[in-house]
TIPAVEX-18519 format. One line per field, with one value per residue: x, y, z of N, C-alpha, C in turn; residue in three letters. Coordinates in steps of 0.05 Angstrom, whole numbers. Example, Ala and Ser with C-alpha at 12.3 -4.5 7.8 and 13.67 -1.06 7.14 Angstrom:
BEGIN
npx = 264|257
npy = -114|-45
npz = 156|142
capx = 246|273
capy = -90|-21
capz = 156|143
cpx = 264|258
cpy = -66|1
cpz = 156|157
palo = ALA|SER
***
This chain:
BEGIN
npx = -40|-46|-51|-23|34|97|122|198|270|286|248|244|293|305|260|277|306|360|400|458|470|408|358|320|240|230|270|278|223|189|197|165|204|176|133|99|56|23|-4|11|70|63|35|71|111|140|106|58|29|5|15|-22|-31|-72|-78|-126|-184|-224|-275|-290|-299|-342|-382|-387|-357|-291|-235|-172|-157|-120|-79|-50|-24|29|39|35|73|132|119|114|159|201|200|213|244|234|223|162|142|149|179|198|160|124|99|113|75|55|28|-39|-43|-78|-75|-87|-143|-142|-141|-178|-217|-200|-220|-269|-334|-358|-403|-435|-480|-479|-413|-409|-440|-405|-354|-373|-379|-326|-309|-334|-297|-247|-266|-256|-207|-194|-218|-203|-138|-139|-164|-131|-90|-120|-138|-91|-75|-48|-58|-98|-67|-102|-90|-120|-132|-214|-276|-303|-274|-282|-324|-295|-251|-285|-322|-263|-245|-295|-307|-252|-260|-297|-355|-401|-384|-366|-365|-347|-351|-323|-345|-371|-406|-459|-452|-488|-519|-564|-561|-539|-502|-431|-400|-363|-400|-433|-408|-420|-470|-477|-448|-479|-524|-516|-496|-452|-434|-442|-463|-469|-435|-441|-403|-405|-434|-457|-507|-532|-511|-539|-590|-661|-685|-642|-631|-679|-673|-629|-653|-687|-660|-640|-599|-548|-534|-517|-491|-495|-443|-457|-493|-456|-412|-428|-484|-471|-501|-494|-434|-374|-333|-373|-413|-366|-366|-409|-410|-363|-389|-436|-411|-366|-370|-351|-311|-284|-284|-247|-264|-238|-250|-228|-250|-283|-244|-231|-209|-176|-149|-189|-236|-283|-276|-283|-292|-318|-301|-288|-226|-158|-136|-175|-192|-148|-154|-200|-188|-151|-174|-213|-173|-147|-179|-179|-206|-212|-203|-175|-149|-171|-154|-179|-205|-173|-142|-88|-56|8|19|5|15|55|32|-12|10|41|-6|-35|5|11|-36|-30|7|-19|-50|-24|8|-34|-48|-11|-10
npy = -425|-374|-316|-310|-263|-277|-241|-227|-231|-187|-138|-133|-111|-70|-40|-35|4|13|18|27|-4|-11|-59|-71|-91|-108|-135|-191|-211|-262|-298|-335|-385|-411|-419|-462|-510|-477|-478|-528|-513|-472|-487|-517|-473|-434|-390|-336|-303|-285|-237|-209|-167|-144|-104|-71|-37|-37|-63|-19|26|-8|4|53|91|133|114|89|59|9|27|35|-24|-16|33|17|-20|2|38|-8|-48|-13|-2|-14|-79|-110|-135|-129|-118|-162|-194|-236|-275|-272|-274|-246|-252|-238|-210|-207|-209|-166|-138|-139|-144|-90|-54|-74|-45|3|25|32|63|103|119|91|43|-4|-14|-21|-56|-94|-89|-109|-162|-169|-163|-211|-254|-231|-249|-299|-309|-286|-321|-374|-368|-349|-379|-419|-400|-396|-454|-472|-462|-401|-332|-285|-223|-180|-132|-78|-47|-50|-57|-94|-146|-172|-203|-252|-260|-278|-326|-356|-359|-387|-431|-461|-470|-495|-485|-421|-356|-309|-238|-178|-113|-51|3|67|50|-4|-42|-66|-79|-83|-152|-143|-144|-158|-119|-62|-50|-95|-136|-169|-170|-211|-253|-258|-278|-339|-360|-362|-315|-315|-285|-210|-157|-86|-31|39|54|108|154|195|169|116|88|81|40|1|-1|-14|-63|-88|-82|-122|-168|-220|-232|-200|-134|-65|-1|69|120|165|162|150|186|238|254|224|176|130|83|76|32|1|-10|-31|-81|-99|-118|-154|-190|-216|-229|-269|-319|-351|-365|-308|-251|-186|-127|-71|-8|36|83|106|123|182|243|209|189|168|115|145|186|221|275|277|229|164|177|158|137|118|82|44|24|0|-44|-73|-88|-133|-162|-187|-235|-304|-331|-296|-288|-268|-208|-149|-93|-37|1|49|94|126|181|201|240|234|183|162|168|141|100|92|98|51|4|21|-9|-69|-80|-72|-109|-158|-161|-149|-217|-233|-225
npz = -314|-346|-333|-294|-272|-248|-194|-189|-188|-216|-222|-170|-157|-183|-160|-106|-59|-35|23|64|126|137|138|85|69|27|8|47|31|4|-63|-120|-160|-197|-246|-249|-221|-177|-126|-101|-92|-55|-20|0|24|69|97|109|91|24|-31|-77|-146|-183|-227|-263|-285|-315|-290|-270|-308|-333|-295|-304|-278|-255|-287|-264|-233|-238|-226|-176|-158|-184|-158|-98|-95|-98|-58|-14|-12|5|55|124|145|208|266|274|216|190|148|115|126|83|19|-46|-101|-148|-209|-235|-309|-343|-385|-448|-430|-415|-451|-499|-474|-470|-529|-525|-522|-470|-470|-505|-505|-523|-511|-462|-449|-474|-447|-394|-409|-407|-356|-346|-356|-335|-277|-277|-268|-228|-192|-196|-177|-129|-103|-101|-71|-17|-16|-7|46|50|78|20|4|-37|-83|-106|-184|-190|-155|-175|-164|-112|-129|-148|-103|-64|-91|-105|-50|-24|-57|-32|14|14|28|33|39|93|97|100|87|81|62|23|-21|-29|-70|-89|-132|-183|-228|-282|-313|-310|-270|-230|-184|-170|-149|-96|-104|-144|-120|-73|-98|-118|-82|-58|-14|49|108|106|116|116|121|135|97|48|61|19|-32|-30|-66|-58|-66|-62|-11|14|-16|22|70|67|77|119|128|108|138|160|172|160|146|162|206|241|237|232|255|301|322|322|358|336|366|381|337|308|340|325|273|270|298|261|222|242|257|219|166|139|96|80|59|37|11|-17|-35|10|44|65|20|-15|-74|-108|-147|-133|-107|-47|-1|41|91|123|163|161|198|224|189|184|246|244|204|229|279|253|228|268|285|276|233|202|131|78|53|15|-18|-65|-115|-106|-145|-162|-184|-219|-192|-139|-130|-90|-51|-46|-48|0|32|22|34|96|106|84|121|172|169|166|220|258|246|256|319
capx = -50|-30|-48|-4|66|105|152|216|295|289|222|256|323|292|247|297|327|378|406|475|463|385|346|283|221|233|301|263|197|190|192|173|218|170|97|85|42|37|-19|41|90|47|27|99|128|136|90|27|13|20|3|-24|-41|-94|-84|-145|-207|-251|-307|-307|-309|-363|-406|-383|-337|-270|-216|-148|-153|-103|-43|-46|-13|56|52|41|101|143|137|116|188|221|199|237|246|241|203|138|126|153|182|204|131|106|109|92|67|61|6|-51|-35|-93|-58|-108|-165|-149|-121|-195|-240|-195|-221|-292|-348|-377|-430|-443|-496|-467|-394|-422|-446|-382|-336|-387|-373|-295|-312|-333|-268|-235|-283|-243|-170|-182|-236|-174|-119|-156|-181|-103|-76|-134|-128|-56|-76|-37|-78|-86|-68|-103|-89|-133|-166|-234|-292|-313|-259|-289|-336|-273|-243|-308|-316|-241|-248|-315|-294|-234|-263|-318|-383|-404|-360|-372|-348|-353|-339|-311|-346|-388|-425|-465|-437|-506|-528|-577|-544|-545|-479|-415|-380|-350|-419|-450|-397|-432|-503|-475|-440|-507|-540|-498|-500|-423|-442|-467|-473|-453|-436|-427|-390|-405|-449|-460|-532|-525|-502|-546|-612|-680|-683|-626|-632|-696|-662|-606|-664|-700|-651|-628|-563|-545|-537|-499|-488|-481|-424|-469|-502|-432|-386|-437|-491|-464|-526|-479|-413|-345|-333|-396|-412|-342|-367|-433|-411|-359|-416|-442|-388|-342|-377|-340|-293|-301|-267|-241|-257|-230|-250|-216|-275|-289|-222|-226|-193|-164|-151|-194|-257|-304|-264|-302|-287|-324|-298|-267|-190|-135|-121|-196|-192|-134|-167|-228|-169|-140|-198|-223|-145|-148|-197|-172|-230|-203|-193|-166|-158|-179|-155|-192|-210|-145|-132|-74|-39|39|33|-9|32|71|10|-28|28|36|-34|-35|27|-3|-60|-23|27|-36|-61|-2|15|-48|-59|8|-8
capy = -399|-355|-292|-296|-264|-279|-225|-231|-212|-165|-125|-132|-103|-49|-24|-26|28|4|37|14|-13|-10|-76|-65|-114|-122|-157|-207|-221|-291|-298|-360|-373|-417|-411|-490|-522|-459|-499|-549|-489|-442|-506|-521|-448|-422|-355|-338|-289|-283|-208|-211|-140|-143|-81|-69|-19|-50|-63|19|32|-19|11|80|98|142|107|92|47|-2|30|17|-49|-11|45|0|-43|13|43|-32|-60|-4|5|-27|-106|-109|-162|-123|-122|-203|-195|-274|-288|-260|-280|-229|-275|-229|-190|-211|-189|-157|-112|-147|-130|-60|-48|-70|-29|42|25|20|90|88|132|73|17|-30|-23|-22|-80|-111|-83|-121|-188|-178|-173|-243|-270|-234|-258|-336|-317|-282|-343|-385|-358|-337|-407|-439|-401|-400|-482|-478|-448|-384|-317|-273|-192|-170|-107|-83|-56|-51|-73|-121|-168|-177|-230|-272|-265|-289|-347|-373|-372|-399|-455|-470|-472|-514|-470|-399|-345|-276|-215|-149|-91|-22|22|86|35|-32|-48|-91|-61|-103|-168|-124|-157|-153|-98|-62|-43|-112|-164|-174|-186|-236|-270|-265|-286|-356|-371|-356|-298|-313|-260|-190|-133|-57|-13|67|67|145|160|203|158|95|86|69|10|-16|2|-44|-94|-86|-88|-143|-200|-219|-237|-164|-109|-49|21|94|133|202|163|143|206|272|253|208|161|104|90|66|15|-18|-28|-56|-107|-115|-125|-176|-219|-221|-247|-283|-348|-373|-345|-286|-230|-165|-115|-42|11|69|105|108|142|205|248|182|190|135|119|161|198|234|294|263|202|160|187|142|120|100|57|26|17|-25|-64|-81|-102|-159|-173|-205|-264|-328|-332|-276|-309|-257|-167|-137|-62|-36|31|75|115|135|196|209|273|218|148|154|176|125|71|89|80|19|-16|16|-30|-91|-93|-77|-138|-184|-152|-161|-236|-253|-232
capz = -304|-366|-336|-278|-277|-221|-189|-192|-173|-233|-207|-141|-159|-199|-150|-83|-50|-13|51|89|158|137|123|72|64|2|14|59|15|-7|-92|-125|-190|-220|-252|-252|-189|-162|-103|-84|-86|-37|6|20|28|102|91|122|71|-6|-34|-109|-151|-201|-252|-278|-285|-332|-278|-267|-334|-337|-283|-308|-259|-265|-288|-253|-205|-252|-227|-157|-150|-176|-132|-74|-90|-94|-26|8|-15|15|87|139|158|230|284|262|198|175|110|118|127|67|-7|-66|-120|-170|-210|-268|-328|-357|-405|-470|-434|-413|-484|-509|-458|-479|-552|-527|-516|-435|-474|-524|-476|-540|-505|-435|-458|-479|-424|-383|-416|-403|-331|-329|-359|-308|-255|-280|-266|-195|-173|-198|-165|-97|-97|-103|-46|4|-13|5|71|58|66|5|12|-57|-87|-140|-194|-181|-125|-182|-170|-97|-132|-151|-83|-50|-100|-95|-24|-22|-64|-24|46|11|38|20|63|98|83|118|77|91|32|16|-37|-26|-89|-81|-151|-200|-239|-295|-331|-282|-260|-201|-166|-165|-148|-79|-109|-151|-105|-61|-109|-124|-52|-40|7|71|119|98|128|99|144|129|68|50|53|-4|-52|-36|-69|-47|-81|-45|16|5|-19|42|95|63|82|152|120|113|164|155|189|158|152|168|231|256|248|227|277|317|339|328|368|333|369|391|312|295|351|316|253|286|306|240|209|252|263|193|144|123|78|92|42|34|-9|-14|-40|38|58|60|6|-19|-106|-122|-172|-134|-86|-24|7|72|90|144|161|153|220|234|169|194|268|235|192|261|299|242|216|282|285|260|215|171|105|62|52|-9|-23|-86|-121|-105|-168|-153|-203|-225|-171|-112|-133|-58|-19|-45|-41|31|45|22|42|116|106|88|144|194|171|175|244|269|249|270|342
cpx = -37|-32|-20|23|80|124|172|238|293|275|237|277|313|275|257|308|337|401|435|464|433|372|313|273|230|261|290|241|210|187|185|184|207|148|80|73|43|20|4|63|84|45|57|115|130|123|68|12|24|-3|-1|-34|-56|-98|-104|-165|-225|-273|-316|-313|-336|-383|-401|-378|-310|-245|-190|-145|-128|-72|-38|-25|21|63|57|71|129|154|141|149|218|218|218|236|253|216|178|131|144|156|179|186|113|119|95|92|71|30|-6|-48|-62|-94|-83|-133|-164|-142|-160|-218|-229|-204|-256|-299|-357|-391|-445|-455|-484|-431|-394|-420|-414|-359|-341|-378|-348|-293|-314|-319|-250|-234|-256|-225|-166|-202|-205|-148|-122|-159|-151|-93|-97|-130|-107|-54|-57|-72|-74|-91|-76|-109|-106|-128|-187|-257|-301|-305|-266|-307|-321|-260|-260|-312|-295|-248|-264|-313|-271|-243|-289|-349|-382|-391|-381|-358|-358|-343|-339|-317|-368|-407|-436|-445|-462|-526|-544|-556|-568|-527|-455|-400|-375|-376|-441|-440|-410|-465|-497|-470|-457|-521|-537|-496|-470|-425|-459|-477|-458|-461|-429|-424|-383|-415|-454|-492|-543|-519|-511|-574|-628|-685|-664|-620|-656|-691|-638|-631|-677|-684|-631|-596|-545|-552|-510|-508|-483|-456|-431|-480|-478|-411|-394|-453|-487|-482|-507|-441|-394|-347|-351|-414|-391|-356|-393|-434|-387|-374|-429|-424|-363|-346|-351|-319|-298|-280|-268|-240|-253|-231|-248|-231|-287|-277|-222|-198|-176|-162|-163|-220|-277|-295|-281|-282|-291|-322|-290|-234|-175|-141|-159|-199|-174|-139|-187|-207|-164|-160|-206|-199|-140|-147|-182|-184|-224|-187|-180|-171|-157|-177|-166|-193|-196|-143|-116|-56|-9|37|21|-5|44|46|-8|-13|32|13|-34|-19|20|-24|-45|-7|2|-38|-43|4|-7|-64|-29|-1|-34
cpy = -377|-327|-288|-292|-254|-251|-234|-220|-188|-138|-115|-108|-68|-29|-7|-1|19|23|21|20|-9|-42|-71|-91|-128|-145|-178|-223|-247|-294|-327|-357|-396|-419|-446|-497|-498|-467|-508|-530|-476|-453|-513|-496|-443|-398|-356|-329|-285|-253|-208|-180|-154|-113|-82|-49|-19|-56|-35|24|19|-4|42|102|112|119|108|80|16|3|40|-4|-31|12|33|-6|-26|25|10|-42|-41|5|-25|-57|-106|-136|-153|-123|-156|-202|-221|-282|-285|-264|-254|-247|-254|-207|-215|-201|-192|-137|-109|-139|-92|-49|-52|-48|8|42|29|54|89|107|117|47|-5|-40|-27|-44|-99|-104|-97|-153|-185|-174|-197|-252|-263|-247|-287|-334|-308|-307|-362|-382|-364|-363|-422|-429|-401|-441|-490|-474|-420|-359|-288|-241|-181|-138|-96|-60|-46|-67|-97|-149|-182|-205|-255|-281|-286|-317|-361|-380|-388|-429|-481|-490|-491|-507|-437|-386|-320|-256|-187|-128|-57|-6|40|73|16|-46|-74|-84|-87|-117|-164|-135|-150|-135|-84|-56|-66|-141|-183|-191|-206|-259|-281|-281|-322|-374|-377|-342|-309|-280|-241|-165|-99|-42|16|71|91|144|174|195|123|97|78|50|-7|-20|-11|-66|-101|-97|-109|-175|-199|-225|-216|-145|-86|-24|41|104|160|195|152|171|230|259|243|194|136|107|72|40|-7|-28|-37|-88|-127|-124|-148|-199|-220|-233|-259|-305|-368|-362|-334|-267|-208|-141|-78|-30|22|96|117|122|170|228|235|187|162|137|130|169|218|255|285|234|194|168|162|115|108|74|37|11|-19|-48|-85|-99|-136|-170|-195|-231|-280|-338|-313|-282|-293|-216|-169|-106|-49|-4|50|69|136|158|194|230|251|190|147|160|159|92|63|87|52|-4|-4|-7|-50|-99|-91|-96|-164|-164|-169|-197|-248|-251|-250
cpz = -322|-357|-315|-282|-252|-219|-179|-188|-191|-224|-186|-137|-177|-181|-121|-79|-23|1|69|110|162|115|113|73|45|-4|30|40|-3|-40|-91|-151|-208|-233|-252|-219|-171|-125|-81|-76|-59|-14|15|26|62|101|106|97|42|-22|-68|-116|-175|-210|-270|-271|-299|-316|-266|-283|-344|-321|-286|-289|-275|-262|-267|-231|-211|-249|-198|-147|-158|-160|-109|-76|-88|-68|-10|12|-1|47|99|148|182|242|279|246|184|156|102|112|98|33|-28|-93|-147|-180|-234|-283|-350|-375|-433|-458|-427|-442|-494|-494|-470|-511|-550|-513|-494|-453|-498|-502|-499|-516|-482|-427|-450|-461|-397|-377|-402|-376|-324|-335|-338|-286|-248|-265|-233|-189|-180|-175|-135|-85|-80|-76|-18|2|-3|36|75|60|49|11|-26|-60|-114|-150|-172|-169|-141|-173|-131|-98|-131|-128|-66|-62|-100|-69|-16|-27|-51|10|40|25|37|53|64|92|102|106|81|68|36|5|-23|-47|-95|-109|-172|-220|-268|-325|-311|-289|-229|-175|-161|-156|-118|-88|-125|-151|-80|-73|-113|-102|-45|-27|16|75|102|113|109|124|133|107|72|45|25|-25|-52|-46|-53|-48|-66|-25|30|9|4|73|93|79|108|152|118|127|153|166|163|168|171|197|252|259|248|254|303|338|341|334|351|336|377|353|294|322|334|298|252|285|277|224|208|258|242|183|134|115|84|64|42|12|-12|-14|-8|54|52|43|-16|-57|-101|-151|-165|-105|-72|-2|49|69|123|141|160|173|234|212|176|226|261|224|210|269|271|228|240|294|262|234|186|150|85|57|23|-10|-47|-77|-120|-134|-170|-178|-202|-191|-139|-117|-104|-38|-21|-43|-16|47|46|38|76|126|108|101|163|190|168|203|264|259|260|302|343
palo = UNK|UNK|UNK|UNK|UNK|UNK|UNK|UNK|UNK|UNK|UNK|UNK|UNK|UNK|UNK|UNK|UNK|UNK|UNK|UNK|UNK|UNK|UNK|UNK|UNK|UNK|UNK|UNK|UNK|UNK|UNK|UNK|UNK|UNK|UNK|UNK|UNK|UNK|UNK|UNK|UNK|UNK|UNK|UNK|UNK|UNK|UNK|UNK|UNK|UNK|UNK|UNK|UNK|UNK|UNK|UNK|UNK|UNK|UNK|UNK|UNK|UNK|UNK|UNK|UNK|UNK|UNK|UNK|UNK|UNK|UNK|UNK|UNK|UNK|UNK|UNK|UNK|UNK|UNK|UNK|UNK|UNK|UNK|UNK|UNK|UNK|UNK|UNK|UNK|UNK|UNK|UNK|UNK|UNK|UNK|UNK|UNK|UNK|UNK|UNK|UNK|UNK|UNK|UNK|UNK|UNK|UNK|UNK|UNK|UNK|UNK|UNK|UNK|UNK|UNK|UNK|UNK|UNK|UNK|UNK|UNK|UNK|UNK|UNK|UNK|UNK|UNK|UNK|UNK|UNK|UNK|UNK|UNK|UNK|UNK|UNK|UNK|UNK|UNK|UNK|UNK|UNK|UNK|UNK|UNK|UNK|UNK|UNK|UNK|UNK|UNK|UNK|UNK|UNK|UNK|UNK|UNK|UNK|UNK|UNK|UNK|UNK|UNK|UNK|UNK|UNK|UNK|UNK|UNK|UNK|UNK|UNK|UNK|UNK|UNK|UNK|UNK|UNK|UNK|UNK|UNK|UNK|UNK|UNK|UNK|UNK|UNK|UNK|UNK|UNK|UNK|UNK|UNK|UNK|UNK|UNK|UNK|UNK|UNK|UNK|UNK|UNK|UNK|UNK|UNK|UNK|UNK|UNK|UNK|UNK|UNK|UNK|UNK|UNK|UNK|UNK|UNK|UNK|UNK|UNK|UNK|UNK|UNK|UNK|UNK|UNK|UNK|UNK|UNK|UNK|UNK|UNK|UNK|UNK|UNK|UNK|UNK|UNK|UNK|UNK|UNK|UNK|UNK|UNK|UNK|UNK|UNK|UNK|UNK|UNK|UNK|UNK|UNK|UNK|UNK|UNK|UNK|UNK|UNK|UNK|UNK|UNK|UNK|UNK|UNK|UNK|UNK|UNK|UNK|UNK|UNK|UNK|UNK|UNK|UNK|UNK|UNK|UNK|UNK|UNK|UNK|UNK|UNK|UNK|UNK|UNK|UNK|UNK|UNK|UNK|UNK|UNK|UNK|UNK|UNK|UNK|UNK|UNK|UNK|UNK|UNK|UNK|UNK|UNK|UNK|UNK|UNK|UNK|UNK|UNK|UNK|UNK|UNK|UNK|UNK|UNK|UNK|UNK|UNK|UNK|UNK|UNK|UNK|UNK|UNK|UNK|UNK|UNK|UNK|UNK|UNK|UNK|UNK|UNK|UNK|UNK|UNK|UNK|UNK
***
C-alpha cells in the first residue's frame, strides 16, 4: 500500500497540547508502527473505529470546483487530538491510521489549466488512480470489521468508500447522503460530482438516499434521472427548512427505511453546512447542530458501515473552525455507535 503513511509518535508529539491533571484523545488513540499486513493488524487490534484523511482536491478541480478541500485532514487532527479523553468520547477505542499521500498527484493537477477540456481531461484520469488506493484501503478495514471515519478531499472519493465497502461485505451497499448536490452527474470521466452515478452504475449502490439537495443548484436532467429509479429518494433542503412542507424528523425516519435494511454509508458534505469554508460554500444551509442531529440518528444503527466528511476548505484564518466541526462529527459518530 505505497500511498499510505501511517501516523505516528512524531505527528502525535508534534501536534499535542498537553495540560497537567488534563487527559487529551490524542494521548489515548491507537497508532500502528508498522505498514506491513495492515488487514491482520486492524483485525486483531481492540478498536471499533480507525479514522483515515485523504488530502486531496483533484476531483474538484476535475469537476471545476474551488480548490481546498486537501487541507482538511490536518486541521481536523489538530483540534481532534486535543479535546478531552473521557467515558464519552473512547480514545482507547479508536485508531488513527494515517493519511494517503497524494502529494504527486496534487503536484500534477496545480500544473494543469481548469479552462483547458485537454487538462480536465487529464485531472480526470488521476481521479481513477485515486479511486484504487481508497477502494483498497476502505476495503482492508471494513474486512477487518473495524468502521472507517474518512476525512477527505473531495465527494469523489465517496466512489472508493462505497466500492471498498461493497467489496468487503460482498454485495452492493447503501448510502444516505447529507448534500446540497446529487453528485449523480453524467459518467463523464471521474470526479467529485459523479462518484454516486458510477458507483450506481457498477451495481455497488443499492438504495440511495440524498438528504437536502438545493433546488437551485440541481438540474432538470437530474432530477429526471433521481425520479426515474425506485432506488433513489431524496428530500429538499428549501421544502424542509424555507417552506416547511416536510418535517425533520419524519424524513430522517424515511430515509432510515431506505437504507437500513443492509449496510450502508454515511456521507457528509459540508457544502450543506451552512457557512461552512468548503468547495461550494452556501450561505443557506443546514446549522451545525442539525447536521450533527441527522449524524446521530443513522451513527446509530448497526448497519452503519462507515462516515465520510468531504469538501471542507478550510483557510489559515478558518483551520480551527473547521477542525472543530469536524472532529464534532467524528466523536458523534463513535458516541453514537458505541451506545
Amino acid at each position: 500500500m505505497d500511498k499510505l503513511v501511517l501516523f505516528n509518535n512524531t505527528n502525535r508529539n508534534k501536534l499535542l497540547n498537553k495540560r497537567s491533571g488534563e487527559s487529551k484523545f490524542g494521548q489515548h488513540v491507537q497508532i500502528l508502527t508498522s505498514i506491513s499486513n495492515i488487514y491482520e493488524q486492524l483485525k486483531n487490534l481492540d478498536v471499533t473505529h480507525v479514522i483515515l484523511g485523504l488530502p486531496e482536491d483533484v476531483g474538484v478541480f476535475a469537476n471545476h470546483g474551488k480548490t481546498g478541500a486537501s487541507k482538511a485532514w490536518e486541521a481536523t487532527l489538530k483540534v481532534l487530538l486535543n479535546i478531552h479523553s473521557n467515558e464519552f468520547t473512547r480514545a482507547n477505542k479508536v485508531l488513527i491510521l494515517g493519511r494517503l499521500d497524494f502529494t504527486e498527484e496534487q503536484l500534477l493537477v496545480s500544473k494543469l489549466n481548469p479552462s483547458r477540456k485537454k487538462d480536465i481531461l487529464k485531472a480526470r484520469k488521476i481521479v481513477t488512480n485515486i479511486d484504487e488506493y481508497v477502494t483498497y484501503i476502505i476495503h482492508q478495514i471494513v474486512m477487518a470489521g473495524k468502521k472507517p471515519i474518512i476525512i477527505g478531499g473531495g465527494h469523489n472519493n465517496a466512489y472508493g468508500n462505497i466500492k471498498g465497502s461493497s467489496l468487503a461485505v460482498g454485495k452492493p451497499i447503501n448510502v444516505v447522503n447529507f448534500d446540497a448536490h446529487s453528485d449523480f452527474r453524467d459518467e463523464e470521466g471521474r470526479h467529485s460530482g459523479n462518484g454516486f452515478k458510477y458507483a450506481f452504475a457498477e451495481g455497488l449502490l443499492a438504495n440511495y438516499f440524498i438528504f437536502g439537495l438545493h433546488e437551485n443548484y440541481t438540474s432538470d436532467k437530474i432530477f429526471k434521472a433521481l425520479d426515474k429509479s425506485k432506488s433513489i429518494e431524496y428530500n429538499t433542503f428549501d421544502a424542509l427548512e424555507i417552506r416547511n412542507e416536510l418535517k425533520f424528523k419524519k424524513e430522517l425516519e424515511r430515509a432510515y427505511l431506505h437504507v437500513s435494511n443492509s449496510n450502508f454509508g454515511i456521507e457528509i458534505d459540508c457544502d450543506a453546512i451552512e457557512n461552512t469554508p468548503s468547495s461550494a460554500m452556501t450561505p443557506s444551509g443546514f446549522s451545525v447542530n442539525k447536521t450533527r442531529q441527522f449524524l446521530n440518528y443513522f451513527a446509530k444503527h448497526k448497519n452503519a458501515t462507515y462516515l465520510h466528511i468531504c469538501e471542507a476548505a478550510p483557510t489559515k484564518k478558518t483551520s480551527t473552525q473547521v477542525g472543530k466541526l469536524i472532529t464534532y462529527l467524528i466523536t458523534d459518530f463513535i458516541k453514537a455507535n458505541e451506545h
